[in-house]
MARKOL-342339 format. One line per field, with one value per residue (C-alpha): residue number from 0; residue in one letter; x, y, z. Coordinates in steps of 0.02 Angstrom, whole numbers. Layout:
# MARKOL-342339
nr = c(NUM	...) $
rest = c(A	...) $
px = c(X	...) $
py = c(Y	...) $
pz = c(Z	...) $
This chain:
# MARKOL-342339
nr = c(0	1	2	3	4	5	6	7	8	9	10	11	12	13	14	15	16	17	18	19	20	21	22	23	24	25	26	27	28	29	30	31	32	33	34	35	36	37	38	39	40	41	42	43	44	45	46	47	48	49	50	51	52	53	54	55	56	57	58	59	60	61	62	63	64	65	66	67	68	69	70	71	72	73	74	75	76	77	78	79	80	81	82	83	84	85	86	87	88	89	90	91	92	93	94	95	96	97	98	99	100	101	102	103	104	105	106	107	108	109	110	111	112	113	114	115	116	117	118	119	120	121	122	123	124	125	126	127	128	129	130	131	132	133	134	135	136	137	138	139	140	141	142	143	144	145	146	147	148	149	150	151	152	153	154	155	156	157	158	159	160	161	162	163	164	165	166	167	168	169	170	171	172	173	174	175	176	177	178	179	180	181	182	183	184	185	186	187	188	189	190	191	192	193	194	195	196	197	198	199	200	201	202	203	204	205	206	207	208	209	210	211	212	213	214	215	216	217	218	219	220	221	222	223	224	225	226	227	228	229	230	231	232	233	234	235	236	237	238	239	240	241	242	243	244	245	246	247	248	249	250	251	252	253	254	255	256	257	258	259	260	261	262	263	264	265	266	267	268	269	270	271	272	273	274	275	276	277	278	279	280	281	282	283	284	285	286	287	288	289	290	291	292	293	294	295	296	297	298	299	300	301	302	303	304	305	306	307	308	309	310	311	312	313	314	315	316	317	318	319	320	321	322	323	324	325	326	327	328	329	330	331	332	333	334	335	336	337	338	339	340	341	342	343	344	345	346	347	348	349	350	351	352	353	354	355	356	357	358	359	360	361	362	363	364	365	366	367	368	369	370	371	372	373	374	375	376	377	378	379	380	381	382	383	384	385	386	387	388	389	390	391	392	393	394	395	396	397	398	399	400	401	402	403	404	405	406	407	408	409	410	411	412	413	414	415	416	417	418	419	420	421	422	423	424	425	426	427	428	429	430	431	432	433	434	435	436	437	438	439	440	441	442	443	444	445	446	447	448	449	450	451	452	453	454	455	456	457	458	459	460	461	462	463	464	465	466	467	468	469	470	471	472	473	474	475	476	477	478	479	480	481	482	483	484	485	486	487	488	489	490	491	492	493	494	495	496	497	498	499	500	501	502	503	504	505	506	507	508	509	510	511	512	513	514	515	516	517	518	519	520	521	522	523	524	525	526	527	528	529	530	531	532	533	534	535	536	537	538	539	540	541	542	543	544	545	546	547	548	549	550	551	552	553	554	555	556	557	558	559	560	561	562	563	564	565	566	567	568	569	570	571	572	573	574	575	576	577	578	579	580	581	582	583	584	585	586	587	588	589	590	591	592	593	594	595	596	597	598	599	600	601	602	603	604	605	606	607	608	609	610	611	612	613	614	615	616	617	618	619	620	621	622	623	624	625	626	627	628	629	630	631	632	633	634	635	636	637	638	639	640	641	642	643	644	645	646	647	648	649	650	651	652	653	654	655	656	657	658	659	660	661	662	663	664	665	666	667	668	669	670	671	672	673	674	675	676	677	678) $
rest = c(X	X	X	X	X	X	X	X	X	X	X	X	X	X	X	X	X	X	X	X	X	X	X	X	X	X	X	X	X	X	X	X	X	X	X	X	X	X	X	X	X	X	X	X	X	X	X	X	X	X	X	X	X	X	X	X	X	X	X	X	X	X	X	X	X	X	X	X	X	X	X	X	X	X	X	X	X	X	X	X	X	X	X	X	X	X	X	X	X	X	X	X	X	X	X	X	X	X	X	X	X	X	X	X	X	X	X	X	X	X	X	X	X	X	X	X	X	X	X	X	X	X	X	X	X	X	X	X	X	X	X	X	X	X	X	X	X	X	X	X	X	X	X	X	X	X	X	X	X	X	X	X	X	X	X	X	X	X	X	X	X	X	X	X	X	X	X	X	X	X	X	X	X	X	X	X	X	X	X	X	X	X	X	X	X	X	X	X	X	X	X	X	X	X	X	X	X	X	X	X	X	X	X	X	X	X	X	X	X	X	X	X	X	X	X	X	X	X	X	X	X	X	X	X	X	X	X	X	X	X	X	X	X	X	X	X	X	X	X	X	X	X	X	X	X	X	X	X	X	X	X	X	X	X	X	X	X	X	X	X	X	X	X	X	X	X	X	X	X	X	X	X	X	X	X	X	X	X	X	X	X	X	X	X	X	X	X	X	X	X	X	X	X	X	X	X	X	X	X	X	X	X	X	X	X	X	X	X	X	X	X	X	X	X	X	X	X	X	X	X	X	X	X	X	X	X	X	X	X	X	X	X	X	X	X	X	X	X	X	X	X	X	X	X	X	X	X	X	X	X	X	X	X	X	X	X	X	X	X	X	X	X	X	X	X	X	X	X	X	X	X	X	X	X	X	X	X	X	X	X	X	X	X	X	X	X	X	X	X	X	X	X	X	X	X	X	X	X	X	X	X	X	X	X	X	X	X	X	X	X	X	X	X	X	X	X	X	X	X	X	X	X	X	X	X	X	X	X	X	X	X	X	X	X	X	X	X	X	X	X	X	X	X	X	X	X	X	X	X	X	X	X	X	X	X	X	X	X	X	X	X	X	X	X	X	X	X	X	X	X	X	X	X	X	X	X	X	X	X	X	X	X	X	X	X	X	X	X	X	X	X	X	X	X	X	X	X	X	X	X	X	X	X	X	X	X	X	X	X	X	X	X	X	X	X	X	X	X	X	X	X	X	X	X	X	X	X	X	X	X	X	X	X	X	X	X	X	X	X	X	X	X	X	X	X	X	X	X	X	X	X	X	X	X	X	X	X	X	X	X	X	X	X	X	X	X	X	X	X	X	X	X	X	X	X	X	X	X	X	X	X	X	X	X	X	X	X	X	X	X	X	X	X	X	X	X	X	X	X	X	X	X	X	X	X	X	X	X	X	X	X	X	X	X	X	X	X	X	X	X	X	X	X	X	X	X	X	X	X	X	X	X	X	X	X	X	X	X	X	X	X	X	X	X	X	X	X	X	X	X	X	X	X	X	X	X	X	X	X	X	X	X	X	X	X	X	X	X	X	X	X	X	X	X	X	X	X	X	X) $
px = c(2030	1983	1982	1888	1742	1769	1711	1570	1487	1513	1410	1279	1239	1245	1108	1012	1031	984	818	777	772	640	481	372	236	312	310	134	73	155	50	-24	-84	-133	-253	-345	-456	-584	-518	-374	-485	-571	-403	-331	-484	-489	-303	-254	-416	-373	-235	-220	-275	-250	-340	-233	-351	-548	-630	-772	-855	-900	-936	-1064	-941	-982	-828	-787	-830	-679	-628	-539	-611	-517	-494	-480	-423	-484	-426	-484	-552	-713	-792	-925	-1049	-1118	-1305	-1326	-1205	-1215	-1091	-1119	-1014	-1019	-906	-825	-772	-730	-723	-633	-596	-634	-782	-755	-673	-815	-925	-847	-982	-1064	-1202	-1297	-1336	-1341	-1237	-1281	-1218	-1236	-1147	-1027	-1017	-972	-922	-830	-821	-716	-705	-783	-929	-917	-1024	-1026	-1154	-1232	-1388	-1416	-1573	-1589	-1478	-1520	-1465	-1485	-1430	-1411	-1323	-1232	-1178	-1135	-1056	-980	-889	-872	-956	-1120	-1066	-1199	-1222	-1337	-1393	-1532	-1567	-1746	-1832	-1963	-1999	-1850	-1823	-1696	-1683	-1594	-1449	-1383	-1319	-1248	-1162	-1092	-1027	-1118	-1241	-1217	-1366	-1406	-1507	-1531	-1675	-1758	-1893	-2000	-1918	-1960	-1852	-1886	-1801	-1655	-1574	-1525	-1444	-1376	-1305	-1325	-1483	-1578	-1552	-1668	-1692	-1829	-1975	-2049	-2156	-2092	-2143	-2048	-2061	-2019	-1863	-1773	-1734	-1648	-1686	-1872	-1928	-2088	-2230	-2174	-2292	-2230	-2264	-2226	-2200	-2169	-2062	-2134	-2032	-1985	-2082	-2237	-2234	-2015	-2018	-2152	-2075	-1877	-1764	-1699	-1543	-1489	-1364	-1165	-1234	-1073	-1076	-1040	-1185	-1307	-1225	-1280	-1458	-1580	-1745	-1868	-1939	-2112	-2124	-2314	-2406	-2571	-2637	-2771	-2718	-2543	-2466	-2339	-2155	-2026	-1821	-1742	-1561	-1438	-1397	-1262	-1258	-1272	-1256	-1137	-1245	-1300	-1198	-1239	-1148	-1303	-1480	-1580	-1689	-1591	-1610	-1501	-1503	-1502	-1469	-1494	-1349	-1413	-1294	-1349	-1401	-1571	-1728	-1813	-1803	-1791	-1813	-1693	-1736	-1748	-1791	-1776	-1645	-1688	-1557	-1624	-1579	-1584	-1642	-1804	-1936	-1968	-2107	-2036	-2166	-2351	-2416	-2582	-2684	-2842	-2971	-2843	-2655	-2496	-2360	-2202	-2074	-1899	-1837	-1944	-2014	-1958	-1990	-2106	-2251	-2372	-2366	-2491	-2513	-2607	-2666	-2715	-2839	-2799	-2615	-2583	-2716	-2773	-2733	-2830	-2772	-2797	-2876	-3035	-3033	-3134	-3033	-2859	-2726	-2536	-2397	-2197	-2187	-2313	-2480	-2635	-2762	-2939	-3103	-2985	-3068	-2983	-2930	-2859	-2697	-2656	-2496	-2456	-2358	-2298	-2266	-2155	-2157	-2039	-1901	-1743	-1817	-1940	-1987	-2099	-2068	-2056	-2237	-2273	-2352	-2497	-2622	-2741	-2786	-2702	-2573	-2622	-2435	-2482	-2590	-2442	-2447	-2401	-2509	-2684	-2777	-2656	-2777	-2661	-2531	-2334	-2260	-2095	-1969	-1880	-1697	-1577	-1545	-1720	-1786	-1872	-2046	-2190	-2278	-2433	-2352	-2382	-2213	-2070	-1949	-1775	-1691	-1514	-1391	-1411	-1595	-1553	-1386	-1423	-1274	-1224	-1327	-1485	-1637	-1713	-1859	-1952	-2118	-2116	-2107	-1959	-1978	-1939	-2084	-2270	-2349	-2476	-2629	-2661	-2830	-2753	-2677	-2501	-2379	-2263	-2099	-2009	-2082	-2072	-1896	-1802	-1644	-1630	-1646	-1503	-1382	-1449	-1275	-1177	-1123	-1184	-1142	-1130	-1004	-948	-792	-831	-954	-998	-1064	-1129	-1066	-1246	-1281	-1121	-1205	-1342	-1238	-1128	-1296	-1365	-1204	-1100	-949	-907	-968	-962	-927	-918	-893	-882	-914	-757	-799	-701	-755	-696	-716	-866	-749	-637	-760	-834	-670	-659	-788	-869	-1009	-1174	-1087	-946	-896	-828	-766	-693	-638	-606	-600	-535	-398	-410	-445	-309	-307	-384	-356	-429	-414	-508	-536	-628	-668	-533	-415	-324	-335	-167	-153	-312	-341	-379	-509	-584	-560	-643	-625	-698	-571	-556	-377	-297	-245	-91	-120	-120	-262	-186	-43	-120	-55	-127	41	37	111	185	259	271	187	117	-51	-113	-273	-419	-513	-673	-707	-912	-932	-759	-703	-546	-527	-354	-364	-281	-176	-163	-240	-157	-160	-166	-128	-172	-13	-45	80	125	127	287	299	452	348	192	329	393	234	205	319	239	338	525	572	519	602	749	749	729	854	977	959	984	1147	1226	1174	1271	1417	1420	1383	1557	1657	1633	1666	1837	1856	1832	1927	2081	2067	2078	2216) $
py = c(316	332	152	118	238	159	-3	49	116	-41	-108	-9	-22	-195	-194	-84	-181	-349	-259	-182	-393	-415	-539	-423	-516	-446	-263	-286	-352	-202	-74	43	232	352	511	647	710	662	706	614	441	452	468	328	211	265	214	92	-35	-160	-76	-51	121	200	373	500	608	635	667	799	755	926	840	769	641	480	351	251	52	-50	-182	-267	-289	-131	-116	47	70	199	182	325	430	462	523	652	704	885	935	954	825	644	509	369	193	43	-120	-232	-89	-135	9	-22	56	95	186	238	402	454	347	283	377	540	544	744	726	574	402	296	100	-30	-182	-273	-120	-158	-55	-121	-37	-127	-78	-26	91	80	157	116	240	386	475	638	713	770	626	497	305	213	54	-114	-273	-192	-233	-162	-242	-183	-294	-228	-183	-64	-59	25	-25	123	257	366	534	578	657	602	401	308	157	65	-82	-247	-196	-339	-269	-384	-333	-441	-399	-371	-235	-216	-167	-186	-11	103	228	379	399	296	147	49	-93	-195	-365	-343	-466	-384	-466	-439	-581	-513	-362	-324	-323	-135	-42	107	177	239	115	-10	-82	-256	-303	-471	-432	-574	-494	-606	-573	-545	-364	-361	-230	-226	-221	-392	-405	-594	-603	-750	-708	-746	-749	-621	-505	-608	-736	-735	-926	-931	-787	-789	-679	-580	-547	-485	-617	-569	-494	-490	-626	-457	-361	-532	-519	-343	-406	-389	-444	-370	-512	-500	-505	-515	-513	-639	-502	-380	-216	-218	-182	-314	-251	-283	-317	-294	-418	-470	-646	-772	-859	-1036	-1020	-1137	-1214	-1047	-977	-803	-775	-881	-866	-987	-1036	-1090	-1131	-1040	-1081	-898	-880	-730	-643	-631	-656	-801	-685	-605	-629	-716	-867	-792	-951	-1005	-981	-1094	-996	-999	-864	-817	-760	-670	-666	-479	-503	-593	-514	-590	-593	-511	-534	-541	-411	-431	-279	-236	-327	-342	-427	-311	-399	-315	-329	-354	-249	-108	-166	-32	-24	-163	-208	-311	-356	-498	-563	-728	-804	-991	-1040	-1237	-1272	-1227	-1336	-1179	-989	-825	-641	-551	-392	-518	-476	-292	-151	-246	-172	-195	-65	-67	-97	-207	-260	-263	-388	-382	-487	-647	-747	-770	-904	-983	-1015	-960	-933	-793	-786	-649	-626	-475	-451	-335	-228	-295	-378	-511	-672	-786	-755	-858	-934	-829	-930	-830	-866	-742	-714	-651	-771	-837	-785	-943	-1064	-1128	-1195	-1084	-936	-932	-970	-1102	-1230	-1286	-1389	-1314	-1293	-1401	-1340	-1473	-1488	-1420	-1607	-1641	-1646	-1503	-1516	-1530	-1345	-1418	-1419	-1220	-1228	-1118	-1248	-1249	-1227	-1297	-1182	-1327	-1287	-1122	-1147	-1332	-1425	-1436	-1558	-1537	-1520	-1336	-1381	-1513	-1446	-1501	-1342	-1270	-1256	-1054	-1054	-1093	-1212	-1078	-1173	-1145	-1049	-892	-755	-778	-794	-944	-958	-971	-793	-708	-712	-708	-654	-847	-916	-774	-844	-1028	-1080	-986	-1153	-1062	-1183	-1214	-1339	-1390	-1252	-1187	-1037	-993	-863	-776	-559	-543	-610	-522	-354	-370	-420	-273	-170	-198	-237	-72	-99	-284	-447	-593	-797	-912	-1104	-1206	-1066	-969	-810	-660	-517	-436	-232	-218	-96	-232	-340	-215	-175	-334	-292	-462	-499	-543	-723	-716	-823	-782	-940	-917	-1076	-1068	-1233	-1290	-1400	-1402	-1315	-1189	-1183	-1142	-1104	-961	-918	-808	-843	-725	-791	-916	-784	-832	-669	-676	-484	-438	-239	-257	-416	-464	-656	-720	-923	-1002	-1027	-1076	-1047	-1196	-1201	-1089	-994	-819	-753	-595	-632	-724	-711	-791	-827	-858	-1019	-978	-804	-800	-647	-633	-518	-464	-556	-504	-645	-604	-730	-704	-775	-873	-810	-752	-596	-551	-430	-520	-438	-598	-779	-943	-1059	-984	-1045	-979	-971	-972	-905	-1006	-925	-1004	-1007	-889	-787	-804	-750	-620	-523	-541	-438	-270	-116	-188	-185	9	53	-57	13	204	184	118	251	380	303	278	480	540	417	506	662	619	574	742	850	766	770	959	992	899	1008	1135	1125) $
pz = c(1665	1494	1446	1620	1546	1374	1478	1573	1433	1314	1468	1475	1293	1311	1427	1352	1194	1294	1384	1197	1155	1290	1261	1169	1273	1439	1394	1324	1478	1572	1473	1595	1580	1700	1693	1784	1676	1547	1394	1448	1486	1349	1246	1302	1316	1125	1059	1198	1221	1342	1436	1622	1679	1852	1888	1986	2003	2039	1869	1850	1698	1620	1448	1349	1252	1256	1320	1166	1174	1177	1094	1222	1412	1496	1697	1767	1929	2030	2191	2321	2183	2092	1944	1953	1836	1855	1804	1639	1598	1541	1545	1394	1435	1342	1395	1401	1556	1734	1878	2039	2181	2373	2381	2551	2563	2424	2307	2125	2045	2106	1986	1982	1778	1699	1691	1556	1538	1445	1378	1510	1637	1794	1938	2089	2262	2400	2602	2748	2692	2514	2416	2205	2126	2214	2117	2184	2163	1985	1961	1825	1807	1645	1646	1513	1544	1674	1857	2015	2162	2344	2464	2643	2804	2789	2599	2474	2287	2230	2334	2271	2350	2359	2204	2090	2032	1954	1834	1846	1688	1648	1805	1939	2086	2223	2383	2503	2692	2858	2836	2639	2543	2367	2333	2449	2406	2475	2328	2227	2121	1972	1968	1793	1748	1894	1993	2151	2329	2494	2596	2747	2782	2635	2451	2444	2570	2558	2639	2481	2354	2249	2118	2070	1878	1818	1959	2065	2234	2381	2511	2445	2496	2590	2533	2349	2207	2109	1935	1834	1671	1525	1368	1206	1024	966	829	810	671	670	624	518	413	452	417	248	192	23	-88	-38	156	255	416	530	476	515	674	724	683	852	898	1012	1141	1192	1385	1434	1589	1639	1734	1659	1623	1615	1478	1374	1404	1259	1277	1131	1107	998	957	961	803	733	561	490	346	303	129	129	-59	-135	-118	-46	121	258	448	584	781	869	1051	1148	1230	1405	1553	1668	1817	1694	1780	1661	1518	1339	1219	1096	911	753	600	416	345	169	51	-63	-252	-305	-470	-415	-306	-139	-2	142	294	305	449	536	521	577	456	316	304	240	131	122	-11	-8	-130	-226	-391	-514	-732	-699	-839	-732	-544	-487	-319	-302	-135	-99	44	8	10	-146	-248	-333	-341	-360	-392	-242	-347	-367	-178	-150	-74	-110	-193	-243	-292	-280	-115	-48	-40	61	73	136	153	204	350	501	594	429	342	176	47	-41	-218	-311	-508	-588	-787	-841	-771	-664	-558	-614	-625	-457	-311	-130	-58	86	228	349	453	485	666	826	909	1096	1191	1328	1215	1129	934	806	771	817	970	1046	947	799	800	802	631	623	489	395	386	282	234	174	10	-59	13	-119	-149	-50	109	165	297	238	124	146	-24	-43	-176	-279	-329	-379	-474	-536	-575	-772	-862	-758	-855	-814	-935	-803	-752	-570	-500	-403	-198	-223	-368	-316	-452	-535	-613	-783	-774	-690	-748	-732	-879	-884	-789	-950	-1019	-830	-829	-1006	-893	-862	-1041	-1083	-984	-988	-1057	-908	-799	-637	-490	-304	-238	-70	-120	-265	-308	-496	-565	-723	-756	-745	-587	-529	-573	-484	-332	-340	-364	-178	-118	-159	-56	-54	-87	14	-25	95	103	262	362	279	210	112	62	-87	-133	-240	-340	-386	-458	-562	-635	-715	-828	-870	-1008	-954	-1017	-932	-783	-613	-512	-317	-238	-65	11	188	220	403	572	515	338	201	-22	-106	-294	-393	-578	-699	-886	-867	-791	-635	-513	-410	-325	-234	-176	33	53	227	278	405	483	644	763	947	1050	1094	1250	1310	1157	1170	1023	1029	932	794	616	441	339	155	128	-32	21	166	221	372	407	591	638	767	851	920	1072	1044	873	886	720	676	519	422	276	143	-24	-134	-173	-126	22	187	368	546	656	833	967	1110	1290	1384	1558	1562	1473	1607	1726	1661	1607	1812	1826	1777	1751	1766	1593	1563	1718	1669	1525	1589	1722	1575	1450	1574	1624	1454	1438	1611	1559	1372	1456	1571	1443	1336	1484	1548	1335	1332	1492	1443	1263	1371	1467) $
């Protein structure tokens, strides 16, 4: 008897040793949660993004926390149950969320305070009478890039009880069965840039007004007030002007940047609406670890079903040197023009601004101009005449930052939003920016120029002493009152023997540049090559303590899709042990990849550090310890694999069901033990 339990033990540890060996990828997969109340959603929406969660409960959402915003899309399944929001309460959401459930024995959402979405929402009632949202009648929807649908008989996506007018923005909701209905209202609606259907009765269905703004509706709703609009670009002038960025900006920050899109009406008396969006990215060619003018493609992130067009963009992106003072934007005021800075001119001896009404042939101080007038932050211009183009320059003596600035193209006169050209009445012709590839455009040409790195670090053995002027430096005539480059900014002729450079993989540069850097840059600086960027602690750098002579080289150069070398070399130094630096490399999956389990392995130690891969921007990021030459190891999904992670729940239960027998076989053993001790 003994031996026979001896036996069936060594089995069940076997087991449980051989389910403990389990593809990791299976019991991922299996990750699911349940939860009743909100504290316990929010809880796990916070620590286990992208996880399957089941309510077991209906939720009364007595609190005014916001749901955090995932980082992975995250269904939760709601089955027969709802969430309901008392008065006095709002519920916050932001996606990439996805709500499903019935909707029949109640709706999803029972909505008496507030529900709030935005961001990849979407809420999913299926069967017979389904109902998704239900506003009661203090109730209050507020909704972004978010979508509803039902599927069923005489199913409902939003039903609004009556009560006073309502807005409802930027929302699709689509329902689809024999007597579905889009929105279903019993007081006044505003429905503004919505895409709403029904493929069967009607996609809104009310007997109060309605009033239709820049909306698609199918089928279209009779007796609606309709308003059409056209998008123009956004924040008047955007291409003529660009975009700023200080020198060593991290890639994610340029990211978060958003743009307001004008949305105007032909119509008198109605008023222009505005949609502010982010931006997916085409920035390859753009180094943000050295100044210059570049051009980035910028596409808004609108899902296909948005009522209306908003244009791609093609704009210069400026990156801005901090120890030179730039020309921000021109603004059109009433009778005058406001220039804005980029960075506040502090300790300064003499600021001049100088404006040219003929491309540059000749210059004149904009003081000359009554009622003018220039400080540390800007300027203002008056008595210019309108309906004409001029540039803009700006001289610093003195302080830390100094030297000339950018030429600031403006035109001065209101834009026409449906006349086309650039900036005026539709009359002029469209400003075409040349390409990053093109020469350096001669200083009588008033279109932004595109400055490669190489103009601003030249190459050793380039003669700085030339007096063709530089594309970032207007050619000042002799007769005015600026002082010569070469006196403006004695910075320069200190560190004239400093090799500064800009290679293809290779970025150079002097402990004085490096200051300033770390100066508007306090917790890391950025260089990138080849659309390869790391960031390394601002804290670090200054530690090494360089001389305004000193040198500090990074190389990071790509050896394929995968691949890449980084060193770090200060004064000659070679930098091997790094505190925690960001790196960040496009990538796209190949197929049958799984992104989630992506690793970048040091190919000399073979350390291995977890990556995230954001499917957006296609760009993978590792935090990174050391230098050397790095790969990106992608993970295979087998088919066994596929299989198995079908299979959801059977190795926890497996693995349940065997722990608990090893315990009552243990638990046998000790009592026939302590019985035969007994007798």
């Amino acid at each position: 008897m003994k031996r026979r339990t001896l036996f069936l033990v060594w089995v069940l540890c076997w087991l449980l040793v051989s389910c403990c060996f389990f593809p990791a990828s299976a019991q991922a997969a299996s990750s699911q949660y349940e939860c009743s109340t909100a504290e316990e959603l929010h809880q796990i929406l916070l620590t286990h993004p992208g996880s399957a969660i089941s309510l077991t409960d209906d939720i009364i959402w007595d609190t005014c926390k916001p749901l955090p915003q995932v980082s992975a899309p995250t269904k939760i399944n709601m089955g027969d149950f709802s969430i309901l929001i008392p008065e006095d309460y709002e519920l916050y959401i932001q996606g990439p969320v996805h709500f499903e459930g019935s909707g029949t024995v109640r709706p999803l959402f029972v909505v008496e305070g507030s529900l709030s979405m935005e961001k990849q929402v979407e809420i999913t009632a299926r069967g017979n009478s389904a109902t998704a949202i239900f506003i009661g009648e203090n109730g209050y929807w507020y909704s972004d890039l978010s979508s509803v649908f039902v599927d069923g008989p005489n199913s409902t996506g939003v039903y609004f009880e009556s009560g006073p007018l309502s807005e409802v923005t930027a929302s699709r909701v689509q329902a689809e069965g024999n007597g579905s209905v889009g929105i279903d209202s019993h007081r006044p609606l505003q429905l503004v840039l919505c895409n709403i259907s029904s493929e069967d009765r009607q996609a809104v269905n009310t007997s109060e007004p309605v009033r239709l703004d820049q909306c698609l509706v199918t089928p279209a709703l009779q007796d609606a007030e309709v308003i059409s609009r056209s998008s123009v670009m956004p924040e008047e002038r955007i291409q003529e002007r660009g975009l700023c960025f200080p020198q060593g900006v991290s890639r994610e920050e340029v990211y978060k940047t958003a743009l307001s899109y004008r949305l105007v009406c032909r119509e008198e008396d109605v008023y222009d609406l505005s949609y502010l969006t982010e931006f997916l990215w085409e920035d390859s060619l753009v180094d943000y670890s050295l100044p210059g003018t570049y051009l980035a493609a910028l596409t808004p992130q609108v899902p296909d079903w948005f009522p209306v067009v908003l244009p791609s963009l093609e704009i210069p992106v400026h990156i801005v040197d901090p120890g030179r003072p730039f020309l921000r934007a021109a603004y059109q005021l009433t009778d005058s023009v406001g220039i804005q800075f980029f960075t506040e001119l502090t300790e300064a001896a003499e600021i001049h601004m100088y404006y040219s009404a003929d491309n540059g042939a000749s210059w004149n101080d904009i003081l000359e101009l009554p009622g003018s007038y220039i400080d540390c932050y800007g300027a203002q211009v008056y008595g210019l005449n309108e309906d004409q183009s001029y540039l803009f320059c700006l001289t610093v003596t003195g302080g830390p930052i100094e030297g000339i600035s950018n030429v600031l193209p403006f035109t001065f006169g209101e834009p026409d939003p449906f006349g086309g050209g650039d900036n005026d009445g539709g009359d002029r012709t469209e400003q075409e920016l040349p390409p990053v590839s093109q020469d350096i455009p001669e200083m009588t040409v008033p279109s932004p120029p595109v400055t490669p790195p190489q103009a601003v670090y030249p190459p050793e053995g380039t003669d700085n002493t030339s007096d063709t002027p530089d594309s970032v430096e207007p050619s000042v005539p002799a007769g005015t009152k600026t002082p010569p480059a070469e006196s403006i900014s004695p910075k320069e002729e200190k560190n004239s023997q400093v090799k500064e450079e800009s290679t293809d993989s290779i970025t150079a540069i002097s402990g004085a540049r490096l200051r300033q850097l770390l100066e508007i840059n306090p917790n890391s600086v950025l260089f990138e090559k080849n659309g390869i960027s790391v960031e390394i602690p601002s804290s670090f750098l200054a530690s090494l303590a360089l001389s305004d002579e000193g040198l500090l080289e990074i190389l990071l150069r790509k050896t394929d899709d995968f691949s890449f070398q980084l060193s770090v070399t200060a004064d000659g130094k070679e930098i091997v042990t790094l505190p925690e630096a960001s790196v960040s490399l496009p990538y796209t999956p190949s197929q049958g990849t799984d992104h989630s389990l992506l690793a970048l392995v040091h190919v000399g130690t073979g350390s291995e550090e977890p990556v995230t891969y954001s499917d957006k921007h296609r760009i993978a990021s590792a935090k990174i310890y050391e230098t050397g030459s790095f790969t990106l190891r992608e993970y295979y999904v087998t088919e066994t694999e596929k299989a198995v992670s079908a299979a959801i729940n059977l190795p926890v239960l497996l693995f349940v069901f065997l722990l608990s027998a090893v315990v009552i076989a243990l638990l046998i053993l000790f009592r026939r033990r302590k019985m035969h001790e007994t007798l």
